[in-house]
N, C-alpha and C positions, 0 to 999 in steps of 0.2 A: 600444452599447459596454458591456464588461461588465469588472470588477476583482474580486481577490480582497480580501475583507475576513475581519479576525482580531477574532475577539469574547473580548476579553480577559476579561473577566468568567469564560470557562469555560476560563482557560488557568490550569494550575500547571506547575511545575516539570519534573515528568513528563510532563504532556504536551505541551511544548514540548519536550524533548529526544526525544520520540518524534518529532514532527513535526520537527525538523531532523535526526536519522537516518533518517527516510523519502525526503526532497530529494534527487533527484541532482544537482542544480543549486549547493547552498549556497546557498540564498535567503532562509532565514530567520535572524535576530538574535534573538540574546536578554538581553537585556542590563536587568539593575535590574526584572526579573521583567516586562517587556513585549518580550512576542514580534511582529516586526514583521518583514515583506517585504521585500525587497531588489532592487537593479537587475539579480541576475541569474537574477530570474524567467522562466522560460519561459512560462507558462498553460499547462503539461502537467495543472493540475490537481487533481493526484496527490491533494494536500493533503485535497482533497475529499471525494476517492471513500474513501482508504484511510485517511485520519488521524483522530484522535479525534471521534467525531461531534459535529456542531454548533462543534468547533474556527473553521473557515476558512469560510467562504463566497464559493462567487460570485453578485454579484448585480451588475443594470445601475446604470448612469450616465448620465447624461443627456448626449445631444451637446455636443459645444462647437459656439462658435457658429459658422455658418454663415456662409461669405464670398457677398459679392455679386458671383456670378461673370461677370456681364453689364458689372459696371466692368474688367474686364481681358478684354484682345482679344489675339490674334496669337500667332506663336510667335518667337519671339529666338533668335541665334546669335551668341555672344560668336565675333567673328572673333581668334583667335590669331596673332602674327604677331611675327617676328624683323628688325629694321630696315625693316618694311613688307612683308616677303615673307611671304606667307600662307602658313600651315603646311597642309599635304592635309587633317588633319584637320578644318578648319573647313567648306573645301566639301563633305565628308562629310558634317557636318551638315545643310548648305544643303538637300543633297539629302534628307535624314529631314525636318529642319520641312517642307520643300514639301510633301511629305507629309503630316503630320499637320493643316497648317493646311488643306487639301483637304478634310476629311474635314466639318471647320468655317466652312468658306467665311471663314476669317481671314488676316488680311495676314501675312508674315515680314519680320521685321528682322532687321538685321545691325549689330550693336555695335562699332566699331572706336577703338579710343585708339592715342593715341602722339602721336609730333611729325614733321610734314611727311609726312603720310599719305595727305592728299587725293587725292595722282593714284592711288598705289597702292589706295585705295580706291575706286576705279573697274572697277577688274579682276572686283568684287565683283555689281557690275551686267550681267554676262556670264553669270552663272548663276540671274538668276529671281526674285533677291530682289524683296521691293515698296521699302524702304528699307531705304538704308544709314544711319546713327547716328553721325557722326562724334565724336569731341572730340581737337580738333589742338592740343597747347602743351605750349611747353618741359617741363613739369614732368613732362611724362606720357612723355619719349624713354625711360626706361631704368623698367623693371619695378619699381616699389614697392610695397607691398601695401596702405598707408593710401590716397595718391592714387587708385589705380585703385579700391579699394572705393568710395571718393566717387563716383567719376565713374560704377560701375556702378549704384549704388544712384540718384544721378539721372536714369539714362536710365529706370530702374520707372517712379519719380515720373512724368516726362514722355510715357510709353509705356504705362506698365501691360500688359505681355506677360504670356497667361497661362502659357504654359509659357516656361521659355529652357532651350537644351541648351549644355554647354561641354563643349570637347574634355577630355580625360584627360591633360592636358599636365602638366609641370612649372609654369607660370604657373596653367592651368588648374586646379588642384588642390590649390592655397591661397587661389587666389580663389572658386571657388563656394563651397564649405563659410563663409565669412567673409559672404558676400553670406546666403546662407539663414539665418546665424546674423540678420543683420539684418534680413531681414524677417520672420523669425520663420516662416517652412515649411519645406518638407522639401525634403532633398535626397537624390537614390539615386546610388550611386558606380559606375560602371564597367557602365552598361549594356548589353544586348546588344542586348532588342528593347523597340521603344518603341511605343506603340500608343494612340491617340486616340479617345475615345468623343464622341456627337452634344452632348453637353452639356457639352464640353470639358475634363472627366477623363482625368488622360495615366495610360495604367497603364503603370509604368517596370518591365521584367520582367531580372532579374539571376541569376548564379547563386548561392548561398549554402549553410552548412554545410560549405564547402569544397568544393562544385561539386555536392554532394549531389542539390539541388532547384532547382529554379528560382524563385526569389522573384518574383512578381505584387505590386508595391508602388503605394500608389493615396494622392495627400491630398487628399481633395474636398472640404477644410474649410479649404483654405490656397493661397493665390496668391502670387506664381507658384509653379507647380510646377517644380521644376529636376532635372538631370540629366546627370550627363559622362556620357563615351561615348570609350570607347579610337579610337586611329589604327586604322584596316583591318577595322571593325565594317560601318559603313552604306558606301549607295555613292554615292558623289558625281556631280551630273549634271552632264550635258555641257555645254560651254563656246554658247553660242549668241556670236552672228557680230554681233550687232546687240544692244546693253544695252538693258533694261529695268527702272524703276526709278527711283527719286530719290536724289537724297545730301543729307540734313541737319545741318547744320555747328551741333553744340550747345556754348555755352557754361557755366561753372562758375566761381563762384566763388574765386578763387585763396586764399582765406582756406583752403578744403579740400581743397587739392593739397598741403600742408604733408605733412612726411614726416621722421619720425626717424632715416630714412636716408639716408646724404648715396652716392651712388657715386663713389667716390673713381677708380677705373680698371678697365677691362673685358678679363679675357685669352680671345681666344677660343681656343676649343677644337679642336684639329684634327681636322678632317673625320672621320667612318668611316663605313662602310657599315655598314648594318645588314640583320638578316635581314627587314623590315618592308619593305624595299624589292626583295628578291629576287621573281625571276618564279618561279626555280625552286630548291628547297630538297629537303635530301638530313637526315634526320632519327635522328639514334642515340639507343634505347631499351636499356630493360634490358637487349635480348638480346646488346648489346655486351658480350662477358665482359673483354675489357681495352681499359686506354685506348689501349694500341701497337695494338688492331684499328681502332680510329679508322682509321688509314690505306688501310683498304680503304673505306671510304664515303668518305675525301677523292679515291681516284683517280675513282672513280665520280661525285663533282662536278666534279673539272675537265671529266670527259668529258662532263658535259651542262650545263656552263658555271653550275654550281649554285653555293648554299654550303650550309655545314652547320649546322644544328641543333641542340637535345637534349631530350629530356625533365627535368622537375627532378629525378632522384637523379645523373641524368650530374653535374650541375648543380652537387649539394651534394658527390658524390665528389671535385669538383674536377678531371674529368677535362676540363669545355669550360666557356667565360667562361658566366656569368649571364647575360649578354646574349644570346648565343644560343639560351636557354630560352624553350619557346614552352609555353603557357596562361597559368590564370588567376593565375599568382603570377610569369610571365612577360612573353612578349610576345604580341601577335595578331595574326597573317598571312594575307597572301590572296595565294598565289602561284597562275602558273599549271598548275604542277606541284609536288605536293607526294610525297615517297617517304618512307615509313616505313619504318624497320629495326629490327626486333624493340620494336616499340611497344606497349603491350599497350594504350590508349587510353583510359585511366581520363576521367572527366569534363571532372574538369579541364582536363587536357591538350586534349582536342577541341573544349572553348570559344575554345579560341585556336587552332584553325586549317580550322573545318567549313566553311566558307564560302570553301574552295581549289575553284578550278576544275575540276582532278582530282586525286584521292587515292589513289596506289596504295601498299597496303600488303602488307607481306613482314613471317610471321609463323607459328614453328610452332605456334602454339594456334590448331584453325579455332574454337574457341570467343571468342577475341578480342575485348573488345569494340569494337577501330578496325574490326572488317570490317563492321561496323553504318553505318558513313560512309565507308568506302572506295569508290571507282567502279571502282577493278580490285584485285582480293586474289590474293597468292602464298602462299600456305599451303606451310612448310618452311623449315626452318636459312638464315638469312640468310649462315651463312660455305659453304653448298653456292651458294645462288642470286645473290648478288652477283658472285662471283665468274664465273658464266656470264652475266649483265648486262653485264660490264665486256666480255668477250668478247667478246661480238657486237655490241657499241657499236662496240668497235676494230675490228671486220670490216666493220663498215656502211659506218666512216669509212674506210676501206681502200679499201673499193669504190669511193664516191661519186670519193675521189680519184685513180681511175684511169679 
């Protein structure tokens, strides 16, 4: 491991202010004549190569210590779940740990709290797990953040998993970052691929820089490794007909179910569809010039029983709700059919939806880059080619009904 070090001894005045107008980062301080590094260092280096010689230095560090990775076995799957009902995304996961413990000849768990859970935790042994994890009592019926951090952090103790993945939920996504803070490793947010080496190294690979690159993120000095993973990522295996599997019924101390949150009453939310759950989705891009053209991609989703879409500027124009924005600052879908309209397919955008069944995109730039992932491409004006779509949809269905 290697850090930048400042040798004060040969910094004045000047050549600290060269070295902080050199930074494009803003990373250095200077302040009471010591110049010193900051948290938004990149290791670009810069300092190095171009700043006052003998200024900065990179030199190594000695590892930190090293975990004993043979005391942690298995991989974990925090089960998500609303009155007992298991949210998709957790057997998502089911399906990635199977996976990855495969690679390790390690067991998979499944972590489930609440209250009066048990049968419902049965459902869980249908898809493969080796155990389920229970913890069933009062205190744990409604989402607290203190209780459930107790009860997660005992099931480590008790378990010692070396990786666990947790969905990208709302509950999901203030409970992992709180648990990692507790055991002190790391955690990668919103993964896409998750990949297991023979020595039980999970590289958690994400996109970053704003969809830039692909981050390859690895802590092989820190157990467990952890990692959400959005709804409509992995794929969740089939239900088998006959359970496999144990259910262990753990208990917890009631002194650490304590909670400075009392829930006074619960309004729920009515129903909506979302675009996460469409088979087939109709998607407006730049090439929409107004939001009244909207209604030519709406008639074209009633006609294949779709909904609609957008990329984020539709999004931020305020021409269609945030919710129906698909990538990485959106949502992630895996319909059966996916239709692009004037999509131009920046990164972003095609994290949250490459992994659609088929992709046909309609787009005057054959330079594009959606037609990189497209399975059929229409290259030309979506207000020439929709419009002959919609046509001979209404002719087909014409036919069929005669």
């Amino acid at each position: 491991m290697k850090k930048l070090v400042v040798h004060q001894e040969k910094i004045d005045k000047e050549k600290a202010e060269a070295l902080i107008d050199l930074c494009a980062f803003n990373a250095f301080d200077y302040t009471n004549g010591i110049l010193s590094i900051n948290a938004a260092c990149k290791m670009c280096k810069l300092c190095v190569k171009k700043g006052p010689a003998g200024c900065v230095e990179l030199v190594e560090i000695e590892d930190t210590a090293k975990v004993d990775k043979s005391a942690w076995k298995g991989v974990a799957v925090y089960i998500d779940h609303i009155d007992g009902e298991i949210l998709p995304v957790s057997y998502e996961l089911i399906g990635k740990a199977k996976e990855l413990a495969v690679v390790i000849d390690q067991p998979v768990y499944a972590l489930m709290m609440g209250y009066n859970i048990k049968e419902k935790s049965k459902e869980i042994l249908h898809y493969g797990v080796d155990e389920v994890c229970i913890y069933d009592n009062p205190e744990l019926e409604h989402f607290r953040i203190e209780p459930y951090t107790a009860v997660f952090e005992d099931f480590i103790a008790k378990r010692h998993p070396g990786s666990i993945l947790v969905g990208a939920t709302p509950m999901g996504r203030q409970l992992a970052p709180r648990i990692s803070a507790r055991m002190r490793s790391g955690l990668t947010a919103d993964c896409t691929v998750l990949e297991m080496a023979k020595n039980t190294d999970l590289a958690q690979i994400r996109p970053a820089f704003g969809g830039n690159i692909m981050a390859q993120i690895q802590t092989p000095n820190h157990r467990p490794q952890m990692a959400t993973v959005r709804y409509k990522v992995m794929n969740a295996p089939k239900r088998m007909e006959d359970p496999i599997g144990i259910i262990t019924a753990f208990s917890i101390p009631e002194s650490k179910l304590k909670s400075n949150i009392e829930v006074i009453k619960i309004d729920l939310k009515e129903h909506e569809e979302t675009i996460e759950t469409s088979e087939v989705l109709i998607v407006a891009g730049r090439g929409v010039k107004k939001k009244e053209d909207l209604v030519l991609l709406e008639e074209l989703a009633e006609l294949l029983g779709a909904k609609i879409a957008c990329t984020r500027p539709l999004a931020e124009k305020g021409w269609m709700n945030p919710k129906k924005q698909i990538g990485l600052s959106g949502r992630t879908v895996r319909p059966k059919l996916i239709i692009t309209c004037g999509v131009y397919g920046a990164i972003q955008f095609v994290a949250g939806m490459n992994k659609s069944e088929k992709i046909v995109a309609i787009n005057s730039d054959i330079n594009a880059p959606i037609f990189n992932v497209a399975h059929y491409g229409l290259v030309g004006d979506i207000y020439e080619i929709i419009p002959r779509l919609i046509k001979t949809i209404k002719a087909e269905k014409e036919d069929v009904a005669v």
